[in-house]
N, C-alpha and C positions, 0 to 999 in steps of 0.2 A: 963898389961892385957895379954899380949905374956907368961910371967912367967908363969903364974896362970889357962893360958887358960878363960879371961872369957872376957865378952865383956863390953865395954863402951860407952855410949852415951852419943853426948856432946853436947850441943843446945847452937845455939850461934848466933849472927847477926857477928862475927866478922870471915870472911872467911881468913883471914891469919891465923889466931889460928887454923881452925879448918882443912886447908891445911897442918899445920905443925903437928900435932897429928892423922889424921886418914887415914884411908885406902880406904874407901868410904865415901859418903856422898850425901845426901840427899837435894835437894833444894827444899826449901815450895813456894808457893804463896796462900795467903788466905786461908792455912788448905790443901792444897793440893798439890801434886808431881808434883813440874817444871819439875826436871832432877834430876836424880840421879845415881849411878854407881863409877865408880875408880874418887877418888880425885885427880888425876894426869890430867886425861882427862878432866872431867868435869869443872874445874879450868881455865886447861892451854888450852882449847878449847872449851869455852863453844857451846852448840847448842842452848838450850831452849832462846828467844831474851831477857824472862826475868832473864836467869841468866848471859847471854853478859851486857846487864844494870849492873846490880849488881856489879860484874868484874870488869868492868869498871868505877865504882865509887869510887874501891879501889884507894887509890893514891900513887903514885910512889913515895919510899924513895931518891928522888933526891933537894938537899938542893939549887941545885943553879935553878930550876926549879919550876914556879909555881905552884901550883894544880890546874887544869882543870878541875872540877869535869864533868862529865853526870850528867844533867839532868834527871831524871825517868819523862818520861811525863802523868801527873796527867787524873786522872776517869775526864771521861765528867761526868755532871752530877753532884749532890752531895758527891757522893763515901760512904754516908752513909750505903747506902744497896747493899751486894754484887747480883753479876750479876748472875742471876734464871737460865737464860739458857746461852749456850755453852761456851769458855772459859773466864774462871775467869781474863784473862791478859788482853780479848781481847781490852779492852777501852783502853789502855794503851799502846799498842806493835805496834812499827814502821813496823809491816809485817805482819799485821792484812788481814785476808782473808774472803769471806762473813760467807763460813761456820764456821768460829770460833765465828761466833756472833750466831750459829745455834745451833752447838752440843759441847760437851764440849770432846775434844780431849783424847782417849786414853793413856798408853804409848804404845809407838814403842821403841823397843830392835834396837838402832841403832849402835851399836858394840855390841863385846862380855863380856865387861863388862859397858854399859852404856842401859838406858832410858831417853826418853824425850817425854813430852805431849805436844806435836805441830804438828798441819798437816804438816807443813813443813816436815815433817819426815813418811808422810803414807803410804809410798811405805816398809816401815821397815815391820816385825812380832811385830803383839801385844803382849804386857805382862799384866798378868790379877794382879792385884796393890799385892795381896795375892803372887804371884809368884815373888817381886822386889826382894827378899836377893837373888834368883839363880844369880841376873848377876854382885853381889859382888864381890869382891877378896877376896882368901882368904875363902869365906865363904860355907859350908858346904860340 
């Protein structure tokens, strides 16, 4: 893609692959932007709590060392239907706040090449979802 100039998108549940191929990257929950920004940061730091779960589920290439996995802790409720109002995690996220069960979180530009949709983060500048490739690397 560097050769050629063109871009690639690679979608993928498996975040080693997709730490070792890209530049940035995007993290979903339910159709929408957890955190996204430089794969370096967002990776090796994450901010968004559900992409620390995630992270953390990955398991360490250590042979003499069990896997530990995290648990992701499951929708109250039936999980059938997602959640109408405010965040999409919020049933699920060990740092659940009233208002996340009220309004569904922006992103916040919290460096200069990261976003993440969590109040934990609202003291940051909003990015309007149309404006995420500015805090890419690399990109435009």
């Amino acid at each position: 893609n560097r050769e050629f100039g063109i871009s690639l998108i690679y979608i993928t549940h498996d975040l080693t692959t997709a730490y070792q191929i890209s530049e940035n990257i995007i993290v979903l929950y339910r159709g929408s932007v957890a955190e996204a920004g430089a794969v370096d940061s967002v990776v090796r730091q994450p901010q968004h709590p559900y992409t620390r779960l995630l992270i953390g589920s990955v398991p360490l290439p250590d042979p003499n060392q069990s896997w530990k996995r995290n648990k992701l802790p499951t929708d109250s409720g039936t999980g059938a239907e997602p959640r109408t109002a405010g965040c999409k995690f919020a049933d699920r996220c060990p740092q659940v706040m009233p208002k996340c069960r009220e309004s569904r979180p922006p992103l916040f530009q919290t460096d200069p090449h990261r976003t993440t949709a969590c109040f934990l983060y609202e003291q940051a500048k909003q990015v309007a979802t149309e404006d995420l490739g500015k805090v890419f690397k690399g990109v435009g």
